[in-house]
C-alpha positions as a Markdown table, in Angstrom:
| # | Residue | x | y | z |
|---|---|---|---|---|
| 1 | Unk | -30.7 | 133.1 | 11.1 |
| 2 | Unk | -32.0 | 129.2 | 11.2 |
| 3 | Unk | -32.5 | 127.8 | 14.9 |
| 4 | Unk | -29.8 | 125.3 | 15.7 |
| 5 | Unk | -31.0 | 122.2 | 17.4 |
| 6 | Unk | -29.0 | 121.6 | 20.5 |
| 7 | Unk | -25.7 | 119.0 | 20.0 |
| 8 | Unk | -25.5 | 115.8 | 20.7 |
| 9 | Unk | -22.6 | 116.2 | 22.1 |
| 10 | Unk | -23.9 | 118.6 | 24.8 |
| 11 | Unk | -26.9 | 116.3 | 25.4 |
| 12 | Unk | -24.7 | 113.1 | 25.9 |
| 13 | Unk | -22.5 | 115.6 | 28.5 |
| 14 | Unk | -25.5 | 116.1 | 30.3 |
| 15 | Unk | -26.1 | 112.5 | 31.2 |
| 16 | Unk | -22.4 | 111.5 | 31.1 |
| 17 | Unk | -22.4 | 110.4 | 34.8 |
| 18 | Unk | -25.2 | 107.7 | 34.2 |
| 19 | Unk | -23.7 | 106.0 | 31.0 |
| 20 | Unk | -23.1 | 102.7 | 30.9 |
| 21 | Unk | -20.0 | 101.5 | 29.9 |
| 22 | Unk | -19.2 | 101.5 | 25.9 |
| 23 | Unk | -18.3 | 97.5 | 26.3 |
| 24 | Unk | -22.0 | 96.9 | 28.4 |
| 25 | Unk | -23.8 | 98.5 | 26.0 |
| 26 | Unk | -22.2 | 96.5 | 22.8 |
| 27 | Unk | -23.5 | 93.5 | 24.8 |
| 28 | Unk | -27.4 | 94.8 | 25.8 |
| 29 | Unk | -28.0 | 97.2 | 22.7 |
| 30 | Unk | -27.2 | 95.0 | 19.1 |
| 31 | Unk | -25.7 | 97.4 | 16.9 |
| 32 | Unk | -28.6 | 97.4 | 14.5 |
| 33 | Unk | -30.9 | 98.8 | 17.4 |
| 34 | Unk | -30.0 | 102.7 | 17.2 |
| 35 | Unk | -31.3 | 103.8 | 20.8 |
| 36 | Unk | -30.5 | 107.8 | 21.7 |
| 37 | Unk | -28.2 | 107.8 | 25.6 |
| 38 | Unk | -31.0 | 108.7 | 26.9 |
| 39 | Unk | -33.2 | 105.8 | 25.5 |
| 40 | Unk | -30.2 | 103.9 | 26.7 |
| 41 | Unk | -30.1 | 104.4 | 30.2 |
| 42 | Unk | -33.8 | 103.8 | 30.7 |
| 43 | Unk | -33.1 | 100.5 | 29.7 |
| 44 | Unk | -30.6 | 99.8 | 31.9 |
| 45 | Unk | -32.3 | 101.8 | 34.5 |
| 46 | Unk | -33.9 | 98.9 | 36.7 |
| 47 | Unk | -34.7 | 100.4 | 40.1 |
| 48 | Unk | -37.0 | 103.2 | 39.8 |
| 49 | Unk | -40.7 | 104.1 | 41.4 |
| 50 | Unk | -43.4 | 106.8 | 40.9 |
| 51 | Unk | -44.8 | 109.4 | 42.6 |
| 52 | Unk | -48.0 | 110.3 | 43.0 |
| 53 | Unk | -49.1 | 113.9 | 43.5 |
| 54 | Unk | -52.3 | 114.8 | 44.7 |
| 55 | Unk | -52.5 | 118.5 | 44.9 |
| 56 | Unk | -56.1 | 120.1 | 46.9 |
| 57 | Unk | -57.1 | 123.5 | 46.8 |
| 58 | Unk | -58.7 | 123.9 | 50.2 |
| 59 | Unk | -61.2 | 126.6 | 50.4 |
| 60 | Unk | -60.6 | 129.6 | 52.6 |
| 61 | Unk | -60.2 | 129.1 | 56.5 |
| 62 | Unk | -60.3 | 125.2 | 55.5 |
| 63 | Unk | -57.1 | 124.0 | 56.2 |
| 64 | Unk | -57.3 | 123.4 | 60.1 |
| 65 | Unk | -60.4 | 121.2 | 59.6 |
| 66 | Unk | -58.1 | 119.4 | 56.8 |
| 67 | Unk | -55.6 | 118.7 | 59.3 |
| 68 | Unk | -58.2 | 117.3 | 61.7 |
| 69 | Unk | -59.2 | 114.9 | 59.0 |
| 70 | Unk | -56.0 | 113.9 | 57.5 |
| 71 | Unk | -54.7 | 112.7 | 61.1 |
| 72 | Unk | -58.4 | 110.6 | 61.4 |
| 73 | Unk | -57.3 | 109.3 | 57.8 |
| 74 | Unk | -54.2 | 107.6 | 58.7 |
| 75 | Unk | -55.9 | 104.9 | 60.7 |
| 76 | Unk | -57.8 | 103.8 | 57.6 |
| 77 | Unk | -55.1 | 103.8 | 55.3 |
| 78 | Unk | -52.9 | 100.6 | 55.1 |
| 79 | Unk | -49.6 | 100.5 | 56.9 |
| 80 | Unk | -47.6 | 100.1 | 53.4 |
| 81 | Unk | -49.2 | 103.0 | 52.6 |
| 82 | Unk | -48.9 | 105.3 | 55.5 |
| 83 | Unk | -45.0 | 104.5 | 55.6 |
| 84 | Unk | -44.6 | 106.0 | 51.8 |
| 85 | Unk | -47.0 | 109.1 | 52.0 |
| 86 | Unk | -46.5 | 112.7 | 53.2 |
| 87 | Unk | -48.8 | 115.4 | 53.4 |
| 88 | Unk | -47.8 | 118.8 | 53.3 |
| 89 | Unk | -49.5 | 122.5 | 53.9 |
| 90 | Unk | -48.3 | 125.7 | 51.5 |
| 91 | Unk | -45.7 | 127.9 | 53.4 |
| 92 | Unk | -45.4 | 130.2 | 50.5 |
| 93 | Unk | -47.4 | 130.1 | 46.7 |
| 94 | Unk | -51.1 | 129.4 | 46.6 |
| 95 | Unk | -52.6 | 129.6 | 49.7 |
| 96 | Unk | -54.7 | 126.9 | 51.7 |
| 97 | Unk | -52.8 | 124.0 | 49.3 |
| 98 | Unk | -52.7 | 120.9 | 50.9 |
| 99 | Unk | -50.1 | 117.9 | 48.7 |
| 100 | Unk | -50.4 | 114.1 | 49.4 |
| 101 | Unk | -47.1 | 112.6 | 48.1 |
| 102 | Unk | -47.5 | 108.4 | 47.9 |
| 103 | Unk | -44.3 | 106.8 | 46.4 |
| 104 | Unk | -44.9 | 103.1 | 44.5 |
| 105 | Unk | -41.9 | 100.6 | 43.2 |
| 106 | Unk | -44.1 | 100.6 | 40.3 |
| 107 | Unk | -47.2 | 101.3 | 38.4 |
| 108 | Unk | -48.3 | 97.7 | 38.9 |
| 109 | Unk | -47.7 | 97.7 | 42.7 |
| 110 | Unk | -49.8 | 101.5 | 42.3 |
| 111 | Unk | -52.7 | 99.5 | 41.2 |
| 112 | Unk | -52.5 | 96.6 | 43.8 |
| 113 | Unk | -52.2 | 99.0 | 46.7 |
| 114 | Unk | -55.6 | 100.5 | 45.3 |
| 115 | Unk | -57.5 | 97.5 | 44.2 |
| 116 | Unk | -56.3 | 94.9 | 46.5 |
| 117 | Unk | -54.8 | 96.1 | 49.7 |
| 118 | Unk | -56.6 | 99.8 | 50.2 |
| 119 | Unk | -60.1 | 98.8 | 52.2 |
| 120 | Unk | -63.5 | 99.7 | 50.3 |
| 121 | Unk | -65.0 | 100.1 | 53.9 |
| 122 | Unk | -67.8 | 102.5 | 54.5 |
| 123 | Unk | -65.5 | 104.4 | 57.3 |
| 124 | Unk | -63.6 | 105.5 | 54.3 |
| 125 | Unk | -66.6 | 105.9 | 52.2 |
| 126 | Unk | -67.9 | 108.6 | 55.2 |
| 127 | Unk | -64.1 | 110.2 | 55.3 |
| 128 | Unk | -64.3 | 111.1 | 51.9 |
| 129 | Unk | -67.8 | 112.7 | 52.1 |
| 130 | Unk | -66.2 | 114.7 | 55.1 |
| 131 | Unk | -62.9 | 115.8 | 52.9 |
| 132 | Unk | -64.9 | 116.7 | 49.8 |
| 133 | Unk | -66.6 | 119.8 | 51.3 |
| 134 | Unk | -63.0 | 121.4 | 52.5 |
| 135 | Unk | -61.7 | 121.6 | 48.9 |
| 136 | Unk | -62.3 | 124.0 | 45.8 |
| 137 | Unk | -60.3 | 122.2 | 43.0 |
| 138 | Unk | -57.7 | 119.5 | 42.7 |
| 139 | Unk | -55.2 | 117.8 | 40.6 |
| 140 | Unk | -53.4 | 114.6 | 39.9 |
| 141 | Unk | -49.7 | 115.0 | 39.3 |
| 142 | Unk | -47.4 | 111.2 | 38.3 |
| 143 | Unk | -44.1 | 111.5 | 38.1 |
| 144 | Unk | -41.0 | 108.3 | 37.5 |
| 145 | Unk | -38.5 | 108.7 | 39.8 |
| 146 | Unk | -34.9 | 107.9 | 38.3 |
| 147 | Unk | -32.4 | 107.4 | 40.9 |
């Protein structure tokens, strides 16, 4: 028996609540421009930001000194960027996982915040030294936010 490929029909249900009207889309989408829904709400989409995950592995017993140095941290960071991060510890899963979340209007503002406005000072220079002993392996997660 073939595999069937999944309806449009069911797809388009799916994202139903988000469609833009038939009439606004005649207007922003010329008729010889076939765009899937989906590719159709991006478009429209216009307020959207991104997430950036950064996901430590702390090594064993390391999380308290962590803590100690994420609270010294915040004084370096820039206000803009203190008021859109969070930092969380593991309750459950993987232990000794610390996750910094920093949320961005955009990729472009993403890249300002770290060229332009995040200092190059040598107190944040000697931080990092301090951090990179506590952890065993990390990753980089980016994620758009549609909302």
């Amino acid at each position: 028996m073939p595999i069937r490929k999944p309806q449009r029909a069911v797809v388009d249900k799916a994202y139903n609540h988000r469609q833009p009207k038939t009439s606004e889309a005649k207007k922003i989408f010329p008729q010889n421009i076939r765009l899937d829904t989906f590719e159709k709400i991006l478009y429209l989409k216009t307020s959207f930001m991104i997430l950036e995950r950064m996901v430590f592995h702390l090594k064993f017993g390391k999380a308290k000194d962590a803590k100690t140095l994420l609270k010294e941290s915040k004084s370096l960071m820039p206000p803009e960027m203190q008021k859109n991060m969070r930092q969380m510890f593991d309750l459950t899963g993987a232990s000794y996982t610390l996750v910094m979340e920093t949320t961005y209007e955009s990729l472009t503002a993403m890249e300002k915040m770290m060229t332009e406005e995040m200092p190059n000072s040598k107190e944040l220079e000697a931080w990092y030294q301090r951090f990179i002993p506590l952890v065993e392996k990390s990753h980089r997660e980016m994620f758009t936010i549609y909302e």
